[in-house]
N, C-alpha and C positions, 0 to 999 in steps of 0.2 A: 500378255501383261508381264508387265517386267519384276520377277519376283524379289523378295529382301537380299536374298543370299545375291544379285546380278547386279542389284541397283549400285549406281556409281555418284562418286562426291559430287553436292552440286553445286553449280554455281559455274565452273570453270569451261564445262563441254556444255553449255545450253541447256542442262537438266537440272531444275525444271524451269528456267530462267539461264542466259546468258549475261553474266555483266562484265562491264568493259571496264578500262582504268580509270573512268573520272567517278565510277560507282565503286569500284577497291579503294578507292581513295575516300572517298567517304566514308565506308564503313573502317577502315584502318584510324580514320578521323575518329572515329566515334568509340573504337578501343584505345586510344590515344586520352583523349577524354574523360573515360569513365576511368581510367586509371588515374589523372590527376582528382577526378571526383574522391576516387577513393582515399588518394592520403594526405589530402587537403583537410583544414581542420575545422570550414567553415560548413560541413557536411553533418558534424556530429551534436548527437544530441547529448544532455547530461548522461553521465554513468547511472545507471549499467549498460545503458540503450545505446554507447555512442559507437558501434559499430552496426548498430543496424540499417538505420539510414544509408549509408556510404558504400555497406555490401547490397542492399537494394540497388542503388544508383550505379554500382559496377557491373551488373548485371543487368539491365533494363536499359542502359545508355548506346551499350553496342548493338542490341537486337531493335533499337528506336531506328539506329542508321540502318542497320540490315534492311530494315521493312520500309524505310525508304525510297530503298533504291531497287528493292527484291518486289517488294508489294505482298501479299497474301506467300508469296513463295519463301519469304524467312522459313517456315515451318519445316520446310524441308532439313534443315538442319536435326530435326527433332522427329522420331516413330515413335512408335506403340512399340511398347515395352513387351518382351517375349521372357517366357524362363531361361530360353539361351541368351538374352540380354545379362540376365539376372545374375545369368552362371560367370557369364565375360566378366561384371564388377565386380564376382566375388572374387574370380580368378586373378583377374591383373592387381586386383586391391594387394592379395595376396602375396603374388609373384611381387608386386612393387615392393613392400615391406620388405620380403627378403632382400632383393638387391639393392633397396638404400641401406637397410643395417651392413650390408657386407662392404656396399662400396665407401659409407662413411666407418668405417671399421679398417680399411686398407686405409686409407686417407689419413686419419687421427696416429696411423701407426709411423708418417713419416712428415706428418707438416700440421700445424696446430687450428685448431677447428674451435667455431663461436656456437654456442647452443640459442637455442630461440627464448625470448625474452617471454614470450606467450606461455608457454610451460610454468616460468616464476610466477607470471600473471593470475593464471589459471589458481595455482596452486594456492596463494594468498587469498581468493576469491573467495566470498559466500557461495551457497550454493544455487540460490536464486541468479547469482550472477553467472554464473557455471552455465544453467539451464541456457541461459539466454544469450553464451557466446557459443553454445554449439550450435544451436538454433543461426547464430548469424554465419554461422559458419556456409550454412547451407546455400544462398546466393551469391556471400564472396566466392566458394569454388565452381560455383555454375560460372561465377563473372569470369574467375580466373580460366575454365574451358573455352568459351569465348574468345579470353585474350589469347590464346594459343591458337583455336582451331581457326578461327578465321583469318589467322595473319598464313596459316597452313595455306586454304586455301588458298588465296591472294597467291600465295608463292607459287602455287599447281598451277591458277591461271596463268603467270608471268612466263614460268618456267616451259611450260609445256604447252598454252596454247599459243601465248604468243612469239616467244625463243623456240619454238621446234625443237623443247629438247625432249626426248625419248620419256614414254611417261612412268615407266621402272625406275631409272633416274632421277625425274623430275621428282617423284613421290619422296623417294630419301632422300633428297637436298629437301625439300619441304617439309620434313618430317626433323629433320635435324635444325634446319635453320629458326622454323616455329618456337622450337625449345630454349633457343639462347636467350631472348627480350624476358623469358619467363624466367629463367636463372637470374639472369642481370635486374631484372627486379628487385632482387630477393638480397642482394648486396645489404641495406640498412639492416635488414632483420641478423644476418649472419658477421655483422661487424666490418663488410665491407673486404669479406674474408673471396674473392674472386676465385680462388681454387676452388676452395668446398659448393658455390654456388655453381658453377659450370659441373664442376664432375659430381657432384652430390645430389644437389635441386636438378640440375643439367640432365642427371640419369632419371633420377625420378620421373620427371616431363616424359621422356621418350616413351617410359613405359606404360604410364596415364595415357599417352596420344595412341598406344597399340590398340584399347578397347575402341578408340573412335577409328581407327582406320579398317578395324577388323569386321567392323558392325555398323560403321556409317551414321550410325543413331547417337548423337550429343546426350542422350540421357544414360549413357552406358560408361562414356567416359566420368563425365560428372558425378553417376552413384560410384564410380570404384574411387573419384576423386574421396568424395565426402567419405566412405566407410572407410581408405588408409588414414584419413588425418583424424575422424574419431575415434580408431584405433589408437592412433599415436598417442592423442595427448589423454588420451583413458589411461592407457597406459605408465604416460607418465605422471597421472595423478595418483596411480594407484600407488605407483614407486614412491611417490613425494608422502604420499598417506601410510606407508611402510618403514620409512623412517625414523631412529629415532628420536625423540625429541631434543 
């Protein structure tokens, strides 16, 4: 039996389903998709709810196409959860914090950086409303894992089953190139600021995707996803609640 620590990405080598390009094409369709769902504005319901629908729908649109084209084998994306899981998204949650504040900290120190609108948002908020954005918070970041790891994949398969390229290689070209569409998203939120979103958001990604590459298990990237950004913006409510008036 093939133990956790051996099991390899699936989807790309036949395990536990092989899918071919007109099935990458679907499911890259369906992250395609769920991403206009999301910041479309005919998705949302009245305040305070109006991110919750659309972070549902970012999240349940690409795993619709996955299962698809995968059938009962989506799952694979997703184990059972271990303490070594647990330790992986404390760790990288962790590790990540430190290397966005260092590398948005080099950054701010030679070219001018936009801060996120959500922090002001946050901050002005009741607290019922509070409750209910971190709450949504919880499927936009599983959505936004998705939007990464499966465009990963896809590149694993292109790269390395079907280009013969070497799959050491192939892994870090897919690992790197996953991370760009996730920066380049991130453009409206950060002012359309292109530097800080490649090398800022840009580093972030890489080292969110380490827990899913290190652990294979989507639920590892996703908690260390959700525990750095409810750190963040805790943080930055506590700050905004520390000032003074």
């Amino acid at each position: 039996m093939t133990t956790q620590a051996q099991r390899d990405f699936p989807y790309y080598a036949g395990e536990p389903v092989r899918l071919q390009g007109r099935h990458w094409l679907v499911v890259l369709g369906g992250v395609a998709l769920a991403f206009c769902v999301l910041v479309s504005p005919y998705t949302r319901l009245p305040d305070p709810w109006s991110t919750v629908m659309p972070s549902l729908l970012f999240c349940a649109v690409p795993l619709l196409a996955l299962a698809a084209v995968a059938g009962r084998a989506w799952t694979a994306l997703y184990r059972r959860v271990t303490l070594r899981d647990v330790l992986w998204m404390v760790g990288i949650a962790a590790a990540n914090l430190v290397v966005s504040i260092l590398v948005g900290l080099m950054l701010t120190a030679s070219h001018p950086t936009a801060s996120n609108p959500a922090f002001a948002t946050l901050g002005a908020a009741d607290t019922s409303a509070r409750v209910i954005a971190f709450a949504a918070m919880v499927p936009q970041l599983a959505g936004e894992e998705l939007f990464t790891i499966l465009p990963f994949l896809a590149c694993l398969w292109l790269l390395h089953t079907r280009w013969a390229v070497p799959r050491t290689t192939a892994l870090i070209a897919a690992w790197i190139l996953s991370a760009i569409p996730f920066a380049l998203v991130h453009l409206p939120t950060y002012n359309w600021n292109i530097l800080q979103c490649l090398v800022v958001i840009g580093s972030a990604r890489l080292m969110l995707s380490l827990a899913y590459l290190a652990t294979r298990n989507l639920w590892v990237s996703t908690g260390a996803h959700i525990i750095n950004d409810w750190v963040l913006f805790g943080i930055g409510l506590v700050a905004q609640a520390a000032r003074p008036a």
